[in-house]
BALOBA-1460 file (C-alpha; in Angstrom, 3 decimals):
// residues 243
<rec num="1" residu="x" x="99.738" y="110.575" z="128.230"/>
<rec num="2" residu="x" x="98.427" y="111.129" z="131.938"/>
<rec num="3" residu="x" x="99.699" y="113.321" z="134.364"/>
<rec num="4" residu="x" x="98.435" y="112.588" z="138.394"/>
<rec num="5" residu="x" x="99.684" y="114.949" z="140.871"/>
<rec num="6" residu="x" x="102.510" y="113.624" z="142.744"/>
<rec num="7" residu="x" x="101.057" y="112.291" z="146.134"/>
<rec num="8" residu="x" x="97.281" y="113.139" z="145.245"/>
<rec num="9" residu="x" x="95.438" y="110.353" z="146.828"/>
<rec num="10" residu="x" x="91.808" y="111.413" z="145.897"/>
<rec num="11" residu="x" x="91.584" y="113.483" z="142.753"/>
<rec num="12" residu="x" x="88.666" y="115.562" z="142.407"/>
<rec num="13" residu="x" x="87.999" y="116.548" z="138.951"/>
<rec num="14" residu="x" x="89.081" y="115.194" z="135.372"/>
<rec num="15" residu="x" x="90.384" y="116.995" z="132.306"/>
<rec num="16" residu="x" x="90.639" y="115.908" z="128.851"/>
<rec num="17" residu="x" x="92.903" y="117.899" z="126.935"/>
<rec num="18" residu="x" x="92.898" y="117.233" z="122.939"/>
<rec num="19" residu="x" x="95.755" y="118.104" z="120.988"/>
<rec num="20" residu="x" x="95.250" y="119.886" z="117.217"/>
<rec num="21" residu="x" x="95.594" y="118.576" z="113.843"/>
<rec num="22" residu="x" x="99.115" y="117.320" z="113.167"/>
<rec num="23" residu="x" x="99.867" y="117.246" z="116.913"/>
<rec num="24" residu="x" x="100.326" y="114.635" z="119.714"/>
<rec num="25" residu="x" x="99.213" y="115.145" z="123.331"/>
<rec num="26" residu="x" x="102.566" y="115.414" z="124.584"/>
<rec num="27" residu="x" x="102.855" y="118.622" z="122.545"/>
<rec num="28" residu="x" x="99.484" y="119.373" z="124.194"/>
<rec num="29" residu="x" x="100.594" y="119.249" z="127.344"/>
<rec num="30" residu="x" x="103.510" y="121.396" z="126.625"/>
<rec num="31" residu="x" x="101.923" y="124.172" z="124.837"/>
<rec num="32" residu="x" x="99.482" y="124.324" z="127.466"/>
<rec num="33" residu="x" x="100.794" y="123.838" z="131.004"/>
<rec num="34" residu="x" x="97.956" y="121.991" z="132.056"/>
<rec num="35" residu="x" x="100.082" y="119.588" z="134.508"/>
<rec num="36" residu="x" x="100.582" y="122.917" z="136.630"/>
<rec num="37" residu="x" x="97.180" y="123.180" z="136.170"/>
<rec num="38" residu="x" x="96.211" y="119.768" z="137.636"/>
<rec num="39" residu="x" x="98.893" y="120.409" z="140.515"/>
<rec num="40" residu="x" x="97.188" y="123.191" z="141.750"/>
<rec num="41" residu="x" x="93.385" y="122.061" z="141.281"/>
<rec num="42" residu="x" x="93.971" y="118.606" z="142.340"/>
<rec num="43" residu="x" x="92.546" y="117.460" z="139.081"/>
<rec num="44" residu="x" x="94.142" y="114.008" z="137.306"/>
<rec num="45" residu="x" x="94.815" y="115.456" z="133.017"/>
<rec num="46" residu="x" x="94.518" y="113.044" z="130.034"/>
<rec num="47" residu="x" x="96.442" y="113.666" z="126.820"/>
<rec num="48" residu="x" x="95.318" y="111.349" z="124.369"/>
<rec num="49" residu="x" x="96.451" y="110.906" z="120.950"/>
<rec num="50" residu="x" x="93.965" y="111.137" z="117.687"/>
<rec num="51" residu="x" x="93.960" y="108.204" z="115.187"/>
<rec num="52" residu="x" x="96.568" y="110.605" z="112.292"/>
<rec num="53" residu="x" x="97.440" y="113.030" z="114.565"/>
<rec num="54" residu="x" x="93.727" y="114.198" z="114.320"/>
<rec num="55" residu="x" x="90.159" y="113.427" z="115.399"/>
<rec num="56" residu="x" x="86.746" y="112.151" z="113.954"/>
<rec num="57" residu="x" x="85.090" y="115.745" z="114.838"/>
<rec num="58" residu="x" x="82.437" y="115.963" z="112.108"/>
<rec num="59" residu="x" x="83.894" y="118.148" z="109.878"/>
<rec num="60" residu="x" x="84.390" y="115.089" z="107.225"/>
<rec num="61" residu="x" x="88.271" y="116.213" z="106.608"/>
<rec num="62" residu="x" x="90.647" y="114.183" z="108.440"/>
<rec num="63" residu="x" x="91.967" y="110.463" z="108.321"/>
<rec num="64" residu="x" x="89.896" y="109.723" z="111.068"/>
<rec num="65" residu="x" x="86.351" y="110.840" z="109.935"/>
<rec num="66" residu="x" x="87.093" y="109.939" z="106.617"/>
<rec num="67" residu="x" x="87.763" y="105.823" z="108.155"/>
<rec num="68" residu="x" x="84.648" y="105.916" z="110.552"/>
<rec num="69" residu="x" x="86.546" y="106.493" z="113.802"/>
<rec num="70" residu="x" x="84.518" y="106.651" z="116.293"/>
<rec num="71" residu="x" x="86.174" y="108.961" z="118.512"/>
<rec num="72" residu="x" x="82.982" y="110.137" z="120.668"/>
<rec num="73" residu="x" x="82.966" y="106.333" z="121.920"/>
<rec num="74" residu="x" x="86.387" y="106.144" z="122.248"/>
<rec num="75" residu="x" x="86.464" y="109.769" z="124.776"/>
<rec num="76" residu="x" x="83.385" y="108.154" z="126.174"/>
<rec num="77" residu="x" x="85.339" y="104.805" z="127.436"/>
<rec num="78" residu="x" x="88.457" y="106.650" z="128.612"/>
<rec num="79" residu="x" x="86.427" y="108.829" z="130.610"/>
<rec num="80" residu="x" x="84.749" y="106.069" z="131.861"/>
<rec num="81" residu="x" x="87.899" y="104.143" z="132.641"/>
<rec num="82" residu="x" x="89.734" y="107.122" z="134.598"/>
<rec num="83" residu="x" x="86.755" y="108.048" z="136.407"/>
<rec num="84" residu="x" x="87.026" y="104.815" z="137.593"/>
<rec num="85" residu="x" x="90.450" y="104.010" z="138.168"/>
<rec num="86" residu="x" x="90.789" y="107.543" z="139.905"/>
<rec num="87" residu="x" x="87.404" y="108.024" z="141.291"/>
<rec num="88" residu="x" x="86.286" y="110.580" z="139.814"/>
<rec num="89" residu="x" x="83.425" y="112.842" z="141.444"/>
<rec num="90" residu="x" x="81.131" y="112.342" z="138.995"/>
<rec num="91" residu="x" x="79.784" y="115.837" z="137.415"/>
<rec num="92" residu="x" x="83.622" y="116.946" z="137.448"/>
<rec num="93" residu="x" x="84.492" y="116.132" z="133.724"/>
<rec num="94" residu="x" x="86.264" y="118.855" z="131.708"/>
<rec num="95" residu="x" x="87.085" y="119.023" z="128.238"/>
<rec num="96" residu="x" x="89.158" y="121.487" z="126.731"/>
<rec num="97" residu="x" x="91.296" y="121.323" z="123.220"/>
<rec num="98" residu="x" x="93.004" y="123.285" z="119.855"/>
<rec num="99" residu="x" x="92.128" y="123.375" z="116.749"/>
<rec num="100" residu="x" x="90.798" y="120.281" z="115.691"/>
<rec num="101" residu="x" x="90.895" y="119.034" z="119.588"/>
<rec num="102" residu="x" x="88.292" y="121.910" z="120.360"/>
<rec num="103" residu="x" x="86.707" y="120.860" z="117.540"/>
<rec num="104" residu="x" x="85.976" y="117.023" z="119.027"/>
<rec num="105" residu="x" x="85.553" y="118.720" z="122.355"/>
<rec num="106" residu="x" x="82.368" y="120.213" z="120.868"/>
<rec num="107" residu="x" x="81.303" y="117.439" z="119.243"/>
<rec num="108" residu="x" x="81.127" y="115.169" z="122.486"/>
<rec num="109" residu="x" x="79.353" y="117.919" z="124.413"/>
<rec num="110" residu="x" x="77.193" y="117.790" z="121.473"/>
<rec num="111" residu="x" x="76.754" y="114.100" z="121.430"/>
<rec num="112" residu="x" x="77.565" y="113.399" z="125.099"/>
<rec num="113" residu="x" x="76.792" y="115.710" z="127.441"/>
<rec num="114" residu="x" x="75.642" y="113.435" z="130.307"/>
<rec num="115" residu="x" x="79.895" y="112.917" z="130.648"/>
<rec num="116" residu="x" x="81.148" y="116.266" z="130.638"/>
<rec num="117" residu="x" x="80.147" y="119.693" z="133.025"/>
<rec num="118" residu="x" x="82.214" y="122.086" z="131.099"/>
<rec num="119" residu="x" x="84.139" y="122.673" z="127.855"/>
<rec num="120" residu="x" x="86.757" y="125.246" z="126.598"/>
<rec num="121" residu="x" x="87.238" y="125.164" z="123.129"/>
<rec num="122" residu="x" x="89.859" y="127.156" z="121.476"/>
<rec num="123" residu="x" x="90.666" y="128.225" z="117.969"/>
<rec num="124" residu="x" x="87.662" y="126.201" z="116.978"/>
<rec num="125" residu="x" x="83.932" y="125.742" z="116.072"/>
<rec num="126" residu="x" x="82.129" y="123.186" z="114.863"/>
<rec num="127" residu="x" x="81.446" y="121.995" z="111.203"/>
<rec num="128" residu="x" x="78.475" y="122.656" z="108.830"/>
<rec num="129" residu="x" x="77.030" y="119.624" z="108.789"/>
<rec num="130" residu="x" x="77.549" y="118.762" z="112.651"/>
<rec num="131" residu="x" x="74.224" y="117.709" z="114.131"/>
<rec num="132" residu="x" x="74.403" y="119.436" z="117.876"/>
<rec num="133" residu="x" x="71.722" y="118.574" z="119.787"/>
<rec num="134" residu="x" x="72.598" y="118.047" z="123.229"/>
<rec num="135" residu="x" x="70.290" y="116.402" z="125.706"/>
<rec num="136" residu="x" x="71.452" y="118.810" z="128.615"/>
<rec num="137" residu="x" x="73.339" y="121.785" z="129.056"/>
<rec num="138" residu="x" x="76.958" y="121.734" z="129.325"/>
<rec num="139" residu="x" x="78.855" y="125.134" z="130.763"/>
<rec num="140" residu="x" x="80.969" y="126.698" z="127.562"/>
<rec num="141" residu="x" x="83.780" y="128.953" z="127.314"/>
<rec num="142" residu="x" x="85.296" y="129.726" z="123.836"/>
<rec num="143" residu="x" x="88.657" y="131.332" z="123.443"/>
<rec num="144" residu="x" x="89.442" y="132.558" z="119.204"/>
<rec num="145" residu="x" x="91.665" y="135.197" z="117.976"/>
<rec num="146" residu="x" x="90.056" y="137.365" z="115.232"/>
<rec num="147" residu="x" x="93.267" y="136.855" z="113.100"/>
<rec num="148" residu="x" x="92.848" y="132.849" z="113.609"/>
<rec num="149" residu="x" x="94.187" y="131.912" z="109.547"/>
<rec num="150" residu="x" x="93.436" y="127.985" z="109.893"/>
<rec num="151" residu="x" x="90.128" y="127.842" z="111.130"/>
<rec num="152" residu="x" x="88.545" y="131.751" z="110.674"/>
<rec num="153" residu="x" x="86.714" y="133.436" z="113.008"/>
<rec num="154" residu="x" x="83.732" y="134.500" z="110.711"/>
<rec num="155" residu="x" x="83.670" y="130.562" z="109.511"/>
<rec num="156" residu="x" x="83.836" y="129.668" z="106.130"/>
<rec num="157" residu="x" x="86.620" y="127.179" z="104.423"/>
<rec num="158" residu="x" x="89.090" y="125.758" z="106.592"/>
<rec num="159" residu="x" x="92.312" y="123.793" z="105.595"/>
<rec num="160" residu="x" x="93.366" y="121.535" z="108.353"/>
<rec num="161" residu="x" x="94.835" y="118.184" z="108.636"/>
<rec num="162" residu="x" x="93.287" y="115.716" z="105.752"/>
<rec num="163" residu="x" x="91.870" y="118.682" z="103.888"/>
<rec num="164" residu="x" x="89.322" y="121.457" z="103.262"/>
<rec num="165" residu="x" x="86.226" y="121.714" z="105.261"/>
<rec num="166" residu="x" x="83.404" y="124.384" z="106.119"/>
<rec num="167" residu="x" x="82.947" y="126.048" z="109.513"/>
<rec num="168" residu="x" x="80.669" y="127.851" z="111.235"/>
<rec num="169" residu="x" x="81.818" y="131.245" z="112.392"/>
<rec num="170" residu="x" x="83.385" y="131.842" z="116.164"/>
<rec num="171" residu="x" x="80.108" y="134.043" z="117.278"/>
<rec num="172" residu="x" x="77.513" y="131.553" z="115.823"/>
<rec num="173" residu="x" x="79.005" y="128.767" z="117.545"/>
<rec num="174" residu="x" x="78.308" y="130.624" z="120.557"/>
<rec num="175" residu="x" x="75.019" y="131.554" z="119.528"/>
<rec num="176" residu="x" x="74.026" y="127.633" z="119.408"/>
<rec num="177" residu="x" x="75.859" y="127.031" z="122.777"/>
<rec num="178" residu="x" x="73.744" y="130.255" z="124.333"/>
<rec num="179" residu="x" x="70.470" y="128.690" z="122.905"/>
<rec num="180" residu="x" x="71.304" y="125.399" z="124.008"/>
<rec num="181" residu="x" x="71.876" y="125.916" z="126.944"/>
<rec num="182" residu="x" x="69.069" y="127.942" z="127.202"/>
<rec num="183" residu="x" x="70.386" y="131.593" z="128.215"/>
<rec num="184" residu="x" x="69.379" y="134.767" z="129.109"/>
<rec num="185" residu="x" x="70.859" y="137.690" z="127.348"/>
<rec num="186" residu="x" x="74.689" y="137.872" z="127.286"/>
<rec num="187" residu="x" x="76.654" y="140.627" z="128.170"/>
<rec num="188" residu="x" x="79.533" y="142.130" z="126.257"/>
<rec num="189" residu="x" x="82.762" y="143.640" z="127.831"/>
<rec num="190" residu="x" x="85.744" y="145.026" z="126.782"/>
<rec num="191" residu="x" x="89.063" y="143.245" z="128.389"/>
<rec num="192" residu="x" x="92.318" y="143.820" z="127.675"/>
<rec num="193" residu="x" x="93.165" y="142.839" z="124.452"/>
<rec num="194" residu="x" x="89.966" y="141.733" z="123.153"/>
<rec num="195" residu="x" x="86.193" y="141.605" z="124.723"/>
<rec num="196" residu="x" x="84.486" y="138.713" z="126.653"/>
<rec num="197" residu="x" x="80.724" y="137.578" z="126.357"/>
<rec num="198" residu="x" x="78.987" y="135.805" z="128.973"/>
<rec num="199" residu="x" x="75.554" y="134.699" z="129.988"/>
<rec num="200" residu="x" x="75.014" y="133.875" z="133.699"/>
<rec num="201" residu="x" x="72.004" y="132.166" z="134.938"/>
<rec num="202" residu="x" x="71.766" y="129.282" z="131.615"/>
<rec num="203" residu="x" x="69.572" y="126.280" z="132.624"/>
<rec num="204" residu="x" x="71.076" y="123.728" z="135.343"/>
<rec num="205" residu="x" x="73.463" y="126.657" z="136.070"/>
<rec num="206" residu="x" x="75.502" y="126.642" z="133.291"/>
<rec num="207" residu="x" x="77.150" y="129.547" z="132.062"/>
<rec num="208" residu="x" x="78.662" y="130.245" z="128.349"/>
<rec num="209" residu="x" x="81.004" y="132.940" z="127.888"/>
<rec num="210" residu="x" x="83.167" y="133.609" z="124.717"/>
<rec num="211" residu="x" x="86.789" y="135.300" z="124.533"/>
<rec num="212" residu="x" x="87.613" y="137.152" z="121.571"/>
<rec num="213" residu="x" x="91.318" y="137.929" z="121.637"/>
<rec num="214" residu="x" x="91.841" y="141.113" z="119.109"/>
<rec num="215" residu="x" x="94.596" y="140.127" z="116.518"/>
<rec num="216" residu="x" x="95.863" y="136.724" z="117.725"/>
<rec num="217" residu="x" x="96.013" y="133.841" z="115.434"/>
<rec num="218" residu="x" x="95.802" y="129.793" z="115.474"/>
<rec num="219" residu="x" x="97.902" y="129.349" z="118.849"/>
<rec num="220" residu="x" x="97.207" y="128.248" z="122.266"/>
<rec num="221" residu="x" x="97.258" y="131.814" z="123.891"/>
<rec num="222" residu="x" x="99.045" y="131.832" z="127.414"/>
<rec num="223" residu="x" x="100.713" y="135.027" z="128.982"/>
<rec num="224" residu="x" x="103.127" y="136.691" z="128.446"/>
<rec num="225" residu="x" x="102.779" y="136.228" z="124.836"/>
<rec num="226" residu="x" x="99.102" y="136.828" z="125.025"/>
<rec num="227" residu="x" x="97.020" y="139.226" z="127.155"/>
<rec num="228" residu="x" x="94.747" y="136.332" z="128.297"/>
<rec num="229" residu="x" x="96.035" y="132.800" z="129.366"/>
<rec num="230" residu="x" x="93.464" y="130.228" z="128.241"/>
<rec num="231" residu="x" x="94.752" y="127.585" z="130.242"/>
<rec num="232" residu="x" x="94.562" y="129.432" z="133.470"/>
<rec num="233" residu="x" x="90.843" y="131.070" z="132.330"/>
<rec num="234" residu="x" x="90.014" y="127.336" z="131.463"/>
<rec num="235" residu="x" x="90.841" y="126.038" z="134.886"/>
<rec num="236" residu="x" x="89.166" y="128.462" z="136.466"/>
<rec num="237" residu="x" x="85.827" y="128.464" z="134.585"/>
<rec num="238" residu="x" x="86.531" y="124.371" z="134.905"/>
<rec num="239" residu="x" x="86.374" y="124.575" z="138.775"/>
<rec num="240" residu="x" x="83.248" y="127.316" z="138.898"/>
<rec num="241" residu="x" x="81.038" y="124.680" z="136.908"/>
<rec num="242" residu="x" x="81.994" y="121.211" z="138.752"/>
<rec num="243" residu="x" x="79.139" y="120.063" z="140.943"/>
């Protein structure tokens, strides 16, 4: 699924938006709003469906790991192919995704970082035995809810589509992204309904900053229902880290 903005003759950023475990990107693109999104920003939005309603993110669980998908190479050519066909700035890429979409979204930025400038991850980490070791930094901002059931916020064992898996917590996550990316020390403030960590001045300008939302649980969080909107957060932290 791809959403252009009607009469948008030279689109200036990209966004990949990955759907969770037992979802399709049209449900994506309904839970999150992101076409608004792209209407305002000018940006063309790419809902692609996972091989089993999932992804090949690492975590050795679902259909698509378990076959050998390789879904990094796959993300890599559609980028590739949009960027392209739309002509695509380069060094405006954006990934974002839930659950097991934020999941994948790490694990290109891990493996792939020369395509992407940002990612937003929410309700999601990455698995155990994911090697991250990025070649360059790539701006970060994580959304989780402390009452997140499916994939927990202090990590652990995970149920998901396909199966069990282990995951490493919300806050070490983070940690990797920080060191990564080569930060100085974050700061931590309170916001309403949860607190926000960030770290300004990370190397090539990146940034990484982590939402924790204070009781919410494995949705997409958008206001009203939430106190913080990720998709609008997203977009914004999206448009601060294009070059």
């Amino acid at each position: 699924m791809l959403h252009v903005p009607d009469g948008l003759a030279h689109p200036n950023g990209l966004v990949i938006n990955l759907h969770g475990g037992s979802q399709t990107g049209r449900k994506q693109s309904a839970e999150t709003n992101y076409n608004a999104i792209a209407d305002q920003y000018g940006w063309v939005v790419a809902y692609p469906n996972g091989i089993d309603f999932s992804w090949a993110d690492g975590r050795g669980a679902a259909a698509p790991d378990r076959q050998g998908v390789d879904d990094v190479g796959f993300l890599a050519a559609l980028i590739g192919r949009l960027t392209h066909d739309y002509n695509i700035p380069a060094g405006r890429v954006f990934v974002t995704g839930m659950s097991a979409g934020g999941f994948m979204a790490n694990r290109l930025a891990c493996e792939r970082p020369d395509l992407v400038a940002a990612i937003a991850p929410v309700s999601s980490t990455l698995g155990v035995n994911v090697r991250c070791n990025p070649s360059k930094p790539v701006a970060v901002l994580a959304i989780h809810g402390t009452a997140d059931k499916v994939v927990p916020y202090k990590g652990g064992r995970m149920i998901g589509r396909g199966g069990a898996s282990t995951v490493v917590s919300a806050p070490t996550m983070v940690d990797r992204w920080l060191a990564f990316d080569r930060c100085p020390p974050a700061t931590t403030t309170t916001i309403d309904g949860g607190k926000r960590l960030l770290a300004f001045g990370c190397a090539d300008g990146t940034e990484v900053a982590f939402i924790t939302i204070n009781g919410w649980g494995h949705t997409w969080p958008v206001s009203p229902a939430a106190a913080f909107d990720a998709s609008r957060a997203s977009a914004e932290f999206f448009a601060a880290h294009g070059t």
